[in-house]
C-alpha positions in Angstrom: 0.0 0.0 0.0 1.3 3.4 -0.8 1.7 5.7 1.9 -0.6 8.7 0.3 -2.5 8.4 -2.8 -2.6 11.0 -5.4 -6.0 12.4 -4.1 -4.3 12.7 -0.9 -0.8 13.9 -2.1 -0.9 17.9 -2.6 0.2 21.3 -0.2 -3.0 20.9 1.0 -2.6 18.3 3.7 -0.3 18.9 6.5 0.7 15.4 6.4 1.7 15.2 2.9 3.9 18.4 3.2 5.6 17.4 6.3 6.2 13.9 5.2 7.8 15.2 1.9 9.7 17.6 4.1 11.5 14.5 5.8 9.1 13.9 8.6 10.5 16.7 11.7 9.4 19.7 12.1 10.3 22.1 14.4 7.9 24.4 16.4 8.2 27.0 18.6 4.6 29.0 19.2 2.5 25.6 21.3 -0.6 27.1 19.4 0.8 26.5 16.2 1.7 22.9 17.3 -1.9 22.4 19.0 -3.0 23.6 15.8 -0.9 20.7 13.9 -1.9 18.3 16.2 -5.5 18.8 16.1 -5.2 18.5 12.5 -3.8 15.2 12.3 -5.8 13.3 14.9 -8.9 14.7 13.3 -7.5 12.8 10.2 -7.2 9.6 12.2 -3.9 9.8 13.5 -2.8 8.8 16.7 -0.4 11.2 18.8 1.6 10.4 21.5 3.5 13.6 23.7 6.3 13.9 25.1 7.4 17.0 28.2 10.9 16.7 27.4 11.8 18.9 29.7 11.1 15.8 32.1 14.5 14.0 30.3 17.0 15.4 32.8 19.2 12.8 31.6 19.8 9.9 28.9 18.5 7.1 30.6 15.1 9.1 31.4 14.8 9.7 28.0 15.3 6.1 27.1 13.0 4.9 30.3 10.3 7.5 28.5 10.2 6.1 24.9 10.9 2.7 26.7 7.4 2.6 28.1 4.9 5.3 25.9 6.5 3.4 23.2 6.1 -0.2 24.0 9.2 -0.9 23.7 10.2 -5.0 24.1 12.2 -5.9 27.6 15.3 -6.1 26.1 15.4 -2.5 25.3 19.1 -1.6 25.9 18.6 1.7 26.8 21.1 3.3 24.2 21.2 4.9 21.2 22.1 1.9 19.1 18.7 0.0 20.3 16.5 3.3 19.8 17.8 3.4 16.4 16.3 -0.3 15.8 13.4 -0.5 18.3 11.7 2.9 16.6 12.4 0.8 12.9 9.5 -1.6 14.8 5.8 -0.7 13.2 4.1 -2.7 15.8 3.2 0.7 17.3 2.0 2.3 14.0 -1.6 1.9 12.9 -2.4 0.7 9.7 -4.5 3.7 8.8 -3.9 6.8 9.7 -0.2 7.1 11.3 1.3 7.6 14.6 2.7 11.4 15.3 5.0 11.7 18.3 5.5 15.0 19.7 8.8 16.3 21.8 7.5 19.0 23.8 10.5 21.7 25.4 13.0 19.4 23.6 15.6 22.6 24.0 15.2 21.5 27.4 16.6 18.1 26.6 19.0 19.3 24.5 20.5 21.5 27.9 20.7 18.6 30.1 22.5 16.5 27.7 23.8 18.4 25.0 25.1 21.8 27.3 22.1 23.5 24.9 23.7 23.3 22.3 21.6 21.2 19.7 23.9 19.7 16.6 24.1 16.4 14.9 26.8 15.0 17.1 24.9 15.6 20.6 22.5 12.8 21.9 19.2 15.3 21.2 20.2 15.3 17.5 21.1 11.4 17.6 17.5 10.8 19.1 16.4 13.2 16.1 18.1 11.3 13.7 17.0 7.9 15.1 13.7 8.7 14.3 14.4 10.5 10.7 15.7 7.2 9.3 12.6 5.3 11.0 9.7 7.5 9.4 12.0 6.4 5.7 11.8 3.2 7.0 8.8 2.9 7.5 6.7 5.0 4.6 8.9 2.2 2.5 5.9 0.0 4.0 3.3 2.4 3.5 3.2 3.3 7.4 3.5 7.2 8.8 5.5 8.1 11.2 6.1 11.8 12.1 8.0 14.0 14.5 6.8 17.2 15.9 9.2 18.7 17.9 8.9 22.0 19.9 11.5 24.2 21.1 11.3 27.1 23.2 14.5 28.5 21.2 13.6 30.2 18.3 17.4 29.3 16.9 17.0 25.5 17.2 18.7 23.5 14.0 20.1 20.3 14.3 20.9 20.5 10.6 20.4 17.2 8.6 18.7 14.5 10.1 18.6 10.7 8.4 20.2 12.7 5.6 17.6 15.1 5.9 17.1 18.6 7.2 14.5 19.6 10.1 12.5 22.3 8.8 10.7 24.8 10.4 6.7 24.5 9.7 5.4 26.8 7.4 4.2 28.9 9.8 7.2 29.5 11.6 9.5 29.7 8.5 10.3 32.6 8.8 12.4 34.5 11.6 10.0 37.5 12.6 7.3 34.6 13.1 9.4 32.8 15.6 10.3 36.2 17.1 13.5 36.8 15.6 
């Protein structure tokens, strides 16, 4: 099964545009992202949220997408198992999609990364973790997205699974992220 049809594909569905923008988007303004997420459930989607500001460290990052997640007991807690656990569509409908959303993940990205988000840092490995799952999976028709607010308009964690986090449409632009 494709992943969109061509009725569905088009700028005018918010999940088509942030698929083909590589899955993550970044938000800043929570109204915008309430917005967002009240799109996509309405469209049979089911969200699950994340207050990353919680994830003081690591390991209660991992112990988070460990249990909202389903993850299996043998979970190693570490990047390298995230990386293959979140490949796993056992938690992705078959219609519809599954959205996760990183609430304060600048927060995150302080207690592990000294604030300062980049590729190398755990908060962009997480990132890119999950970028290479949502390819994964819309290879099998299944979507998977990543809605990640920061509370730092200058948040960029550059390419992620090859491709760039973009800022949603919204929010493009500096002066609307109060730049």
């Amino acid at each position: 099964m494709p992943a969109f049809t061509t009725d569905e594909s088009g700028a005018q569905r918010l999940d088509w545009a942030i698929l083909r923008d590589g899955g993550v988007h970044l938000y800043r303004r929570p109204e915008i992202l309430n917005e967002d997420r009240d799109w996509l459930e309405s469209n049979g989607y089911r969200l699950i949220s994340f207050d990353c500001a919680e994830w003081g460290s690591a390991a209660e990052m991992h112990r988070s997408l460990k249990e909202k997640l389903s993850f299996p007991d043998y979970y190693g807690n570490n990047l390298d198992a995230l990386d293959e656990c979140v490949c796993d569509d056992h938690a992705i409908p078959n219609s519809g999609g599954l959205v996760l959303v990183l609430n304060h993940y600048d927060q995150f990205v302080k207690s592990v990364d000294g604030g300062k988000p980049s590729e190398e840092g755990v908060a962009g490995a997480v990132l890119d973790a999950f970028a290479r799952a949502i390819r994964h999976q819309m290879l099998f028709g299944k979507r998977l997205m990543l809605l990640v607010q920061s509370d730092d308009p200058l948040t960029d964690f550059g390419a992620l699974g090859g491709v760039r986090a973009t800022w949603n449409s919204r929010e493009w632009l500096n002066k609307n992220r109060g730049l």
